[in-house]
Backbone bond lengths (Angstrom), bond angles and torsions (degrees), N, CA, C in turn:
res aa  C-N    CA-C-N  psi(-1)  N-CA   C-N-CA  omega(-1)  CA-C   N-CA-C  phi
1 X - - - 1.457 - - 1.531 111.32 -
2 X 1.190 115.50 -34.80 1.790 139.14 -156.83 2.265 73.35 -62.89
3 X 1.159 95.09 -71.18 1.982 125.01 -154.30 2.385 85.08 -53.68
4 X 1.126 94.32 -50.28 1.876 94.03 -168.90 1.857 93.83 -43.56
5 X 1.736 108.71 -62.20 1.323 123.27 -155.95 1.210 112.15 -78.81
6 X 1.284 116.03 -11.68 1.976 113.56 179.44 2.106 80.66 -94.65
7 X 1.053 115.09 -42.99 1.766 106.52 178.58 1.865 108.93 -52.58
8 X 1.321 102.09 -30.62 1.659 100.11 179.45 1.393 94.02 -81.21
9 X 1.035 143.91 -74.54 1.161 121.83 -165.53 1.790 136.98 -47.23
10 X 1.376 101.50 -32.18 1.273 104.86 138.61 1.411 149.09 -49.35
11 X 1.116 93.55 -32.29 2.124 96.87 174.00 1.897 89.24 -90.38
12 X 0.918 107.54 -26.38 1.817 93.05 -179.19 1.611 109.54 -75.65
13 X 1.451 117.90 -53.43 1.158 108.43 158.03 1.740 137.38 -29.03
14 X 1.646 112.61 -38.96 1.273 113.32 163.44 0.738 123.80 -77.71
15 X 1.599 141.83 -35.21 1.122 148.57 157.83 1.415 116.52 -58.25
16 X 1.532 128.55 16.94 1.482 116.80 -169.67 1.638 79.55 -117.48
17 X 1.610 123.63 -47.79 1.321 115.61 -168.27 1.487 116.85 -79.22
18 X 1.456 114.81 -6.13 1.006 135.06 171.22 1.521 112.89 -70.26
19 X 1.097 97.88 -76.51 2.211 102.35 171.49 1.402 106.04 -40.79
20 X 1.099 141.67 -61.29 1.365 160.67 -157.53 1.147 106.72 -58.17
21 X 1.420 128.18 -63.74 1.524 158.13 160.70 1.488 92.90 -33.65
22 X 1.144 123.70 -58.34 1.289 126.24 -148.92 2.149 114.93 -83.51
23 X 1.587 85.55 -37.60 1.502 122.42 160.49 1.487 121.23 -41.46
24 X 1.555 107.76 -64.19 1.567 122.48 158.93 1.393 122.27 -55.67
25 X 1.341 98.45 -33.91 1.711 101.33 -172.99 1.548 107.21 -61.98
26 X 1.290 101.87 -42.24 1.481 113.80 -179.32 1.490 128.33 -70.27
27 X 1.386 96.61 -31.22 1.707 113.31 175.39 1.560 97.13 -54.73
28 X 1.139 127.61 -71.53 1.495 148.40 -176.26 1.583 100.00 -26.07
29 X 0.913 117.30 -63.08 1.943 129.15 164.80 1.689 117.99 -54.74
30 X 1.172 111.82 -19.91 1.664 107.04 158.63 0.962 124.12 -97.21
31 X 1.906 115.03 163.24 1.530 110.31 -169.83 1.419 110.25 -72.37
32 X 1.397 108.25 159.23 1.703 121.39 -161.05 1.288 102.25 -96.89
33 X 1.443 107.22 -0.01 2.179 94.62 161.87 1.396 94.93 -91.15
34 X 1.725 154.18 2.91 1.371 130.23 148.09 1.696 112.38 -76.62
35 X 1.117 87.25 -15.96 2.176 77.34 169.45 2.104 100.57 68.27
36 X 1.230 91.16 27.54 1.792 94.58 -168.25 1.665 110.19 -35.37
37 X 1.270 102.18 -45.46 1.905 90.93 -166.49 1.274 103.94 -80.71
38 X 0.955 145.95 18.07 1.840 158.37 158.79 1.622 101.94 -69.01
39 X 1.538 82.84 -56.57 1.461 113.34 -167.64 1.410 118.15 -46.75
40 X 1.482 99.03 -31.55 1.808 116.46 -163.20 1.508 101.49 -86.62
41 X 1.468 107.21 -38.63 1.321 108.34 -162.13 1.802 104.82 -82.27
42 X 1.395 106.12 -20.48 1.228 108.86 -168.77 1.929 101.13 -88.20
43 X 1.084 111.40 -40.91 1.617 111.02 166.88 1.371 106.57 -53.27
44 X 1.665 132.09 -49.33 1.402 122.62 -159.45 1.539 109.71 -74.92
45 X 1.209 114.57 -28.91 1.594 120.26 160.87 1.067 115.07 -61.34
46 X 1.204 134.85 -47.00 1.443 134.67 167.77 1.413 114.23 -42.63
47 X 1.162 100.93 -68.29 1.412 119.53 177.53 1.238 112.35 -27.33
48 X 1.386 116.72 -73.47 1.289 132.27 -161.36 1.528 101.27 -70.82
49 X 1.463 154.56 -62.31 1.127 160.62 161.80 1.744 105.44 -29.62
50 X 1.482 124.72 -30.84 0.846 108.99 -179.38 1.453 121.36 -101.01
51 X 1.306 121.03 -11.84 1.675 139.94 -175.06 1.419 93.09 -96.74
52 X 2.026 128.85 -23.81 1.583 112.95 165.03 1.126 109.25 -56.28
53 X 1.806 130.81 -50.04 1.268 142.47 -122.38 1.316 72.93 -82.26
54 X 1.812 120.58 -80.29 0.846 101.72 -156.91 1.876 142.32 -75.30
55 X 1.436 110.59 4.43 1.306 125.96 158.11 1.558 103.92 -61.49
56 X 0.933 129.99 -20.34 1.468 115.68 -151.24 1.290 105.14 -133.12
57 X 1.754 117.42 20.75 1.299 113.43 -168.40 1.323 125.76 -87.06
58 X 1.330 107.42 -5.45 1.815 121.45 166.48 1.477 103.63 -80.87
59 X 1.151 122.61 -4.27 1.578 113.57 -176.73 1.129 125.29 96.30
60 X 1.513 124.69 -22.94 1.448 140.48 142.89 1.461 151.26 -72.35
61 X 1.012 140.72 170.75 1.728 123.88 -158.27 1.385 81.92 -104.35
62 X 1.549 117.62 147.43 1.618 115.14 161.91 1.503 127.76 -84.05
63 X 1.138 105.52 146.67 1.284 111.87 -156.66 1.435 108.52 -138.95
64 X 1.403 135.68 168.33 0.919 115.96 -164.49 1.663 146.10 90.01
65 X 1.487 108.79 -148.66 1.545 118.41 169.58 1.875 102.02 -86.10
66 X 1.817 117.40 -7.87 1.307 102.09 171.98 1.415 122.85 -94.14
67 X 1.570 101.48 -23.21 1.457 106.43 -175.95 2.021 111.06 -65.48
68 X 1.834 100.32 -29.76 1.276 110.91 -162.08 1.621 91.81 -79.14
69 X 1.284 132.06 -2.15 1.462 148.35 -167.70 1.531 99.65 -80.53
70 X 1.395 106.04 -59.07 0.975 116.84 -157.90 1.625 121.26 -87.39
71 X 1.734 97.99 -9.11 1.557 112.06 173.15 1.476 111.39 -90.28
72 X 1.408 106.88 -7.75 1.613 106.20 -169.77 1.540 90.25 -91.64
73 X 1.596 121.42 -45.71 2.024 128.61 -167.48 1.549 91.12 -58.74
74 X 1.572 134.54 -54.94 1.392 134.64 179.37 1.239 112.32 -58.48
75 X 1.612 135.35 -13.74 1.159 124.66 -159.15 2.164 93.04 -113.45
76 X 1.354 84.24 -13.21 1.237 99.41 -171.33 1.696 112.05 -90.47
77 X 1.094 112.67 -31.90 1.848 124.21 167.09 1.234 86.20 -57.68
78 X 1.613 138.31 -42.15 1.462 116.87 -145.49 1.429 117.82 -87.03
79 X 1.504 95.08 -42.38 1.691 106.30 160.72 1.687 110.81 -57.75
80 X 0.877 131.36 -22.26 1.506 120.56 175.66 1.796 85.05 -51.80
81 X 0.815 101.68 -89.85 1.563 119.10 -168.78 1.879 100.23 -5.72
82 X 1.349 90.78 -74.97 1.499 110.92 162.04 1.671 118.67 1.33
83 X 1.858 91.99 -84.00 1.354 114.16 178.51 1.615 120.19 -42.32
84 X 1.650 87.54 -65.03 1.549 93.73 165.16 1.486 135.40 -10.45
85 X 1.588 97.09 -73.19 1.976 122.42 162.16 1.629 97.31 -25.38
86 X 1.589 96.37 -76.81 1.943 100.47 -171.75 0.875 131.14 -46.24
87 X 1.616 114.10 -44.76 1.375 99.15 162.86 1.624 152.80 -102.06
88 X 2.163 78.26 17.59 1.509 78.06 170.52 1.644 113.40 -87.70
89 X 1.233 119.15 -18.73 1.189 126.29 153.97 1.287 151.99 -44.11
90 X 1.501 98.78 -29.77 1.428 123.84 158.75 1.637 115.22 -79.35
91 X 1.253 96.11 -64.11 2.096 90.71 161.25 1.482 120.44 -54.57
92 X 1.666 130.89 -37.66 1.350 98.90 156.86 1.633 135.70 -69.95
93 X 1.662 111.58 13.28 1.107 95.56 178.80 1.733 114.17 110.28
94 X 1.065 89.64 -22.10 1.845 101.11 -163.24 1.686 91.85 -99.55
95 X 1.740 112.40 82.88 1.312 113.73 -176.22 1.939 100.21 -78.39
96 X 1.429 121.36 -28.82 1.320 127.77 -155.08 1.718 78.91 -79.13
97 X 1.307 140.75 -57.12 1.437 134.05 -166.49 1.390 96.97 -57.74
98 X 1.521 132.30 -44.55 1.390 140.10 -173.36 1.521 93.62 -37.65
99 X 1.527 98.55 -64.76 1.616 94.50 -145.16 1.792 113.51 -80.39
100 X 1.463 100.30 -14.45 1.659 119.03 166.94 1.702 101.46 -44.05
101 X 1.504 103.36 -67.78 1.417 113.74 -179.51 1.341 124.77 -36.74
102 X 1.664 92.27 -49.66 1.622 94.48 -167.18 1.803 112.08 -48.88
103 X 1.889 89.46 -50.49 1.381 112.53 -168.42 1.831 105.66 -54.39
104 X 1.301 126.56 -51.11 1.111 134.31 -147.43 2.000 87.51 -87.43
105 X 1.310 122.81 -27.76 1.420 132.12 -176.59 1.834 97.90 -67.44
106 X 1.537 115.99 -39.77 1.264 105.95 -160.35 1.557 98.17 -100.83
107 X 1.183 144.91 22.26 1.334 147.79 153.01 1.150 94.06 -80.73
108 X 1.290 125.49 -69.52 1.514 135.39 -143.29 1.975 99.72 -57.41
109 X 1.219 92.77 -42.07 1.539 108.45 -172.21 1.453 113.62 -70.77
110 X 1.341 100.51 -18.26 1.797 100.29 -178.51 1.345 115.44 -71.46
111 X 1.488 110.37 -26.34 1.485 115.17 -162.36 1.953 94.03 -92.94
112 X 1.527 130.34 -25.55 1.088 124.64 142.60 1.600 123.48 -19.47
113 X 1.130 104.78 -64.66 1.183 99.77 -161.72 1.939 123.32 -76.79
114 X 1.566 92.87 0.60 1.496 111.43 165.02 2.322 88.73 -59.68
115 X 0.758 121.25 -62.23 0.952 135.35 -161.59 1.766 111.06 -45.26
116 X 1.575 98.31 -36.20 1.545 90.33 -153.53 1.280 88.64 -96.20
117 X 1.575 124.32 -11.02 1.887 129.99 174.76 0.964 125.61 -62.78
118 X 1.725 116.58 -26.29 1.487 139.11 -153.13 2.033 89.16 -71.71
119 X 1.144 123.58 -82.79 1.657 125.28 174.01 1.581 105.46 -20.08
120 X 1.658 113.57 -62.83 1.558 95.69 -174.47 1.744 135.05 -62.66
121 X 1.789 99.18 -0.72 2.028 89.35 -169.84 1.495 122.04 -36.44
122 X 1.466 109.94 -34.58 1.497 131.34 -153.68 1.643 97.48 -94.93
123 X 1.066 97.88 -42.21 1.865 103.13 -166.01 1.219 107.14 -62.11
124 X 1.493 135.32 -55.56 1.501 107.32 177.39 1.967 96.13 108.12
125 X 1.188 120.67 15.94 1.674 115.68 -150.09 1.634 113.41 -77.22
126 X 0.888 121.27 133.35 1.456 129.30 172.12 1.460 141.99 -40.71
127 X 1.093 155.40 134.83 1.228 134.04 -130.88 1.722 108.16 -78.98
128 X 1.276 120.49 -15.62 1.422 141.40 -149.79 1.211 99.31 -119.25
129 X 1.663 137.42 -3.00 0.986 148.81 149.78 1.621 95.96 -69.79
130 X 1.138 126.48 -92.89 2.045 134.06 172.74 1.441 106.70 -5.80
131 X 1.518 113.28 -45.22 1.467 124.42 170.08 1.795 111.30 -41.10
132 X 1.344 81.73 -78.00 1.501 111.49 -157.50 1.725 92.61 -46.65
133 X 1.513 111.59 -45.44 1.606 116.51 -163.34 2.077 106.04 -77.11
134 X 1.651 101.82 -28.51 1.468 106.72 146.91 1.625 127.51 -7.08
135 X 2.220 69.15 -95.35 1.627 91.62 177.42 1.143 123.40 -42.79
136 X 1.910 126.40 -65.66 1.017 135.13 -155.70 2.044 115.28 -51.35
137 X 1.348 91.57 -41.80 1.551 90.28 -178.30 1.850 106.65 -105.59
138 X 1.429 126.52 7.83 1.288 118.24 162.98 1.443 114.23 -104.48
139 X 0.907 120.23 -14.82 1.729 106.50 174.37 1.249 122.30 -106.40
140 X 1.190 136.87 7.17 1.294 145.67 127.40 1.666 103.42 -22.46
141 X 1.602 113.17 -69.33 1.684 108.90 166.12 1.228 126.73 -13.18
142 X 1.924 87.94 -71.29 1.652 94.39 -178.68 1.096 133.11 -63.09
143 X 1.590 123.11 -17.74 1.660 117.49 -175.65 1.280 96.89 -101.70
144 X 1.298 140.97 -11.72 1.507 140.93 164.43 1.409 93.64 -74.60
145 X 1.185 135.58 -17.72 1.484 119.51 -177.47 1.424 102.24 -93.28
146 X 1.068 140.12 -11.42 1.231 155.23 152.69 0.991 126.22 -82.02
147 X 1.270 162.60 -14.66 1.313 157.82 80.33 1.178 106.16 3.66
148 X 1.244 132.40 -66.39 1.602 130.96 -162.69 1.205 114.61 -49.08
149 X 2.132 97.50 -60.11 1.468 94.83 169.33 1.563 147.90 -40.36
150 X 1.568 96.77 -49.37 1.502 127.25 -148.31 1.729 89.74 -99.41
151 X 1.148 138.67 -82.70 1.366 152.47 -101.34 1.428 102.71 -150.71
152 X 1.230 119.13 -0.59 1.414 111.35 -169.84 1.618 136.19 -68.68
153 X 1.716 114.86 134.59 1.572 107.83 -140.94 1.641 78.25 -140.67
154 X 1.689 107.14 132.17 1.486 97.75 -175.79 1.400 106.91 -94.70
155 X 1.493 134.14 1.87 1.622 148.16 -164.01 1.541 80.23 -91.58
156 X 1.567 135.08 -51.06 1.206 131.27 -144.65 1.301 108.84 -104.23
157 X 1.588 126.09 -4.53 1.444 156.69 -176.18 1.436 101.35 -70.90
158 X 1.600 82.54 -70.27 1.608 110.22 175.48 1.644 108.11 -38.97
159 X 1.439 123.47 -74.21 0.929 139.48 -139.80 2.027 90.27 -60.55
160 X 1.681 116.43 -62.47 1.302 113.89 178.92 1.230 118.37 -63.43
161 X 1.424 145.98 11.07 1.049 159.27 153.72 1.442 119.15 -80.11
162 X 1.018 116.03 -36.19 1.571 137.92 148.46 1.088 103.39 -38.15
163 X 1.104 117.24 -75.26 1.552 131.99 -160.66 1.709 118.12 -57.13
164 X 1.652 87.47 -46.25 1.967 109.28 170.18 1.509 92.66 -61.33
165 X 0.940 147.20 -35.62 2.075 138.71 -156.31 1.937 81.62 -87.16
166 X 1.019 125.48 -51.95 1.639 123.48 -171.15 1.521 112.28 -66.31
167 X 1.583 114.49 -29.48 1.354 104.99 -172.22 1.920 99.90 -88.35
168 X 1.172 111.79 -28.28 1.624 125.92 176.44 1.657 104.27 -55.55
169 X 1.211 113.61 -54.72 1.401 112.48 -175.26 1.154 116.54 -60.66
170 X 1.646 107.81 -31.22 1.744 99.87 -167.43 1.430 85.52 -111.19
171 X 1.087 143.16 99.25 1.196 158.68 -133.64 1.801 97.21 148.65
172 X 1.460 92.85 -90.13 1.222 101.62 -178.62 1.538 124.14 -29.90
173 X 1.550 105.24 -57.66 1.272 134.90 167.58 1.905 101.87 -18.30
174 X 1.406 90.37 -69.75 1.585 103.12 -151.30 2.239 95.88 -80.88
175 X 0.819 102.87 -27.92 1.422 114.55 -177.81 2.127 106.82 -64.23
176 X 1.252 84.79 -41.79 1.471 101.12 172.98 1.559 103.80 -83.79
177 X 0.996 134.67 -49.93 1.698 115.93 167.89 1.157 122.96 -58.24
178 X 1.193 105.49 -21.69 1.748 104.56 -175.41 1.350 101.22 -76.62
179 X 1.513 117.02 -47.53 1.420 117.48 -172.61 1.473 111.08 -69.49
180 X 1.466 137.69 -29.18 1.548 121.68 143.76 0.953 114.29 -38.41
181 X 1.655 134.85 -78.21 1.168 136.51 -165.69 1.665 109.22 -31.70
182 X 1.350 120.50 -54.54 1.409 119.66 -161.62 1.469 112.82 -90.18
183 X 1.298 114.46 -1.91 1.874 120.62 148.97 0.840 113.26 -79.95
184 X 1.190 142.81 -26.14 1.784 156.52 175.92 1.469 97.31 -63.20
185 X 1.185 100.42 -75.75 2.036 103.80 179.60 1.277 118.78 -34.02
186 X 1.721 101.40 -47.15 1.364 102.84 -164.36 1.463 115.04 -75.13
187 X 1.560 116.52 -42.66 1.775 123.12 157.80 1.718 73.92 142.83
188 X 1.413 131.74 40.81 1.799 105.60 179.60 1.415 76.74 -139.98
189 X 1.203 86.05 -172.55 1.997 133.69 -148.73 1.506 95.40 -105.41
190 X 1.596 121.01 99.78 1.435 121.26 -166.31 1.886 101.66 -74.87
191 X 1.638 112.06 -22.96 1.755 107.42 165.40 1.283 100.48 -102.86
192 X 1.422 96.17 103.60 1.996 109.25 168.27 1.801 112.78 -130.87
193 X 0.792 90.66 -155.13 1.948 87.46 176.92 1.144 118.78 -98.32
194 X 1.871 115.27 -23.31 1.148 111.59 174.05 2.220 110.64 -64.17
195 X 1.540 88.39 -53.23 1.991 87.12 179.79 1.683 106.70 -60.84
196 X 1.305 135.24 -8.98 1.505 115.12 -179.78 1.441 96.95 -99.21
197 X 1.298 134.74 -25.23 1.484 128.74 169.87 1.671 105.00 -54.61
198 X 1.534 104.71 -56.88 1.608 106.47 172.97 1.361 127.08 -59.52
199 X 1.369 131.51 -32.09 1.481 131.23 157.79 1.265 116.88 -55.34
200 X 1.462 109.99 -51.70 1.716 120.29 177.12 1.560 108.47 -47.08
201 X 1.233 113.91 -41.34 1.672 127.46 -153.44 1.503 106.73 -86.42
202 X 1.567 107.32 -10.57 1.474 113.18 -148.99 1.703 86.59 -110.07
203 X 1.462 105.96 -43.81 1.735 116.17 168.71 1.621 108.24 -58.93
204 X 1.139 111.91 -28.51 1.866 100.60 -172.34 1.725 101.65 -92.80
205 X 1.068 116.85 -17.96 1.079 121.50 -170.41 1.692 125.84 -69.88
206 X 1.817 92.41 -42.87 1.384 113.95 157.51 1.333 134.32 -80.88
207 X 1.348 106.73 -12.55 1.500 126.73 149.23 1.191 119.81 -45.86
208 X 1.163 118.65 -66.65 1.450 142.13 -139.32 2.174 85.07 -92.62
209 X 0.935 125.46 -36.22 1.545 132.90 -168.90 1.638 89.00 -92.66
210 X 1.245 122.31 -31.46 1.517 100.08 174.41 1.241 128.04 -78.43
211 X 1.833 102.79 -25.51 1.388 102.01 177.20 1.489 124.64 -70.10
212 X 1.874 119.78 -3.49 1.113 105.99 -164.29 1.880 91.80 -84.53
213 X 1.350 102.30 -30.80 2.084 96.27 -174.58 1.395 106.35 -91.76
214 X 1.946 125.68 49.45 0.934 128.26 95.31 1.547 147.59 -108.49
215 X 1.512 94.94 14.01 1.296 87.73 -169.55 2.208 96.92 -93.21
């Protein structure tokens, strides 16, 4: 369990400098009386302070079918981003890059979802739960893929990208307490060699899935 959850934190970690990266890129493309990359950093703090509060408003860390909730909504800000790509690609015309994306988007995402399983081993969850955790982090895609096409605004790009870096962090946050917590239980040392092999493994992993939707 120690090796699954230091591996989740790793694919979140790429995905945090990843959104972020991607966030700025976009700021740079809006007009400079919104001050956009201010903008990003000041939403992702928000963000994150406000998705702790309310994770944590019984007084406890979530755990569970909420924590795995909350890795699918963070995983799900990120694919917005995602979508975005596709369909701005498809509105310029560039249907063959479209469909590169799609393909190289839904590898990358498979190994995600190692991530959002890790909370349920214990839970036991219902089939319509898998649904729900589906939706939450795949259709974010689709309306960023729609946006891209139709409506696409890089001040307002920015801004939900922002938002994806705040829900990633506190993600992280809680993914990393949990994984103390469950070295604690067990009687071990939650920083050992087995969790930095799994962080390491979890960073190359999302590497290695990003490089295929650019190549």
């Amino acid at each position: 369990m120690k090796f699954i959850l230091a591996l989740t934190v790793g694919m979140l970690a790429f995905l945090l400098v990843d959104t972020l990266e991607e966030g700025l890129e976009l700021a740079t493309q809006s007009a400079s009386a919104f001050s956009a990359s201010a903008l990003v950093w000041l939403v992702a703090i928000t963000s994150f302070l406000a998705i702790l509060a309310i994770g944590r408003r019984d007084g406890k860390s979530p755990e569970g079918k909420t924590l795995a909730s909350y890795l699918a909504l963070g995983i799900g800000w990120h694919n917005l981003g995602e979508g975005l790509a596709v369909g701005t690609a498809f509105a310029a015309g560039e249907a063959a890059l479209g469909s590169l994306l799609v393909v190289g988007f839904t590898l990358h995402n498979i190994t995600e979802g190692i991530g959002i399983a890790v909370p349920l081993v214990d839970a036991r969850p219902k089939f319509r739960t898998f649904l729900g955790l589906v939706a939450l982090a795949g259709l974010p895609a689709v309306i960023g893929t729609w946006i891209g096409a139709f409506t696409f605004s890089p001040h307002w790009a920015a801004v939900f990208l922002g938002i994806g870096v705040g829900a990633i962090v506190q993600v992280m946050v809680e993914v990393g307490a949990y994984l103390v917590r469950t070295a604690h239980r067990s009687g071990s040392n939650w920083l050992s060699t087995v969790s930095l092999i799994g962080f390491s493994l979890g960073l190359v992993v999302m590497y290695g899935t990003a490089l295929l939707v650019n190549f």
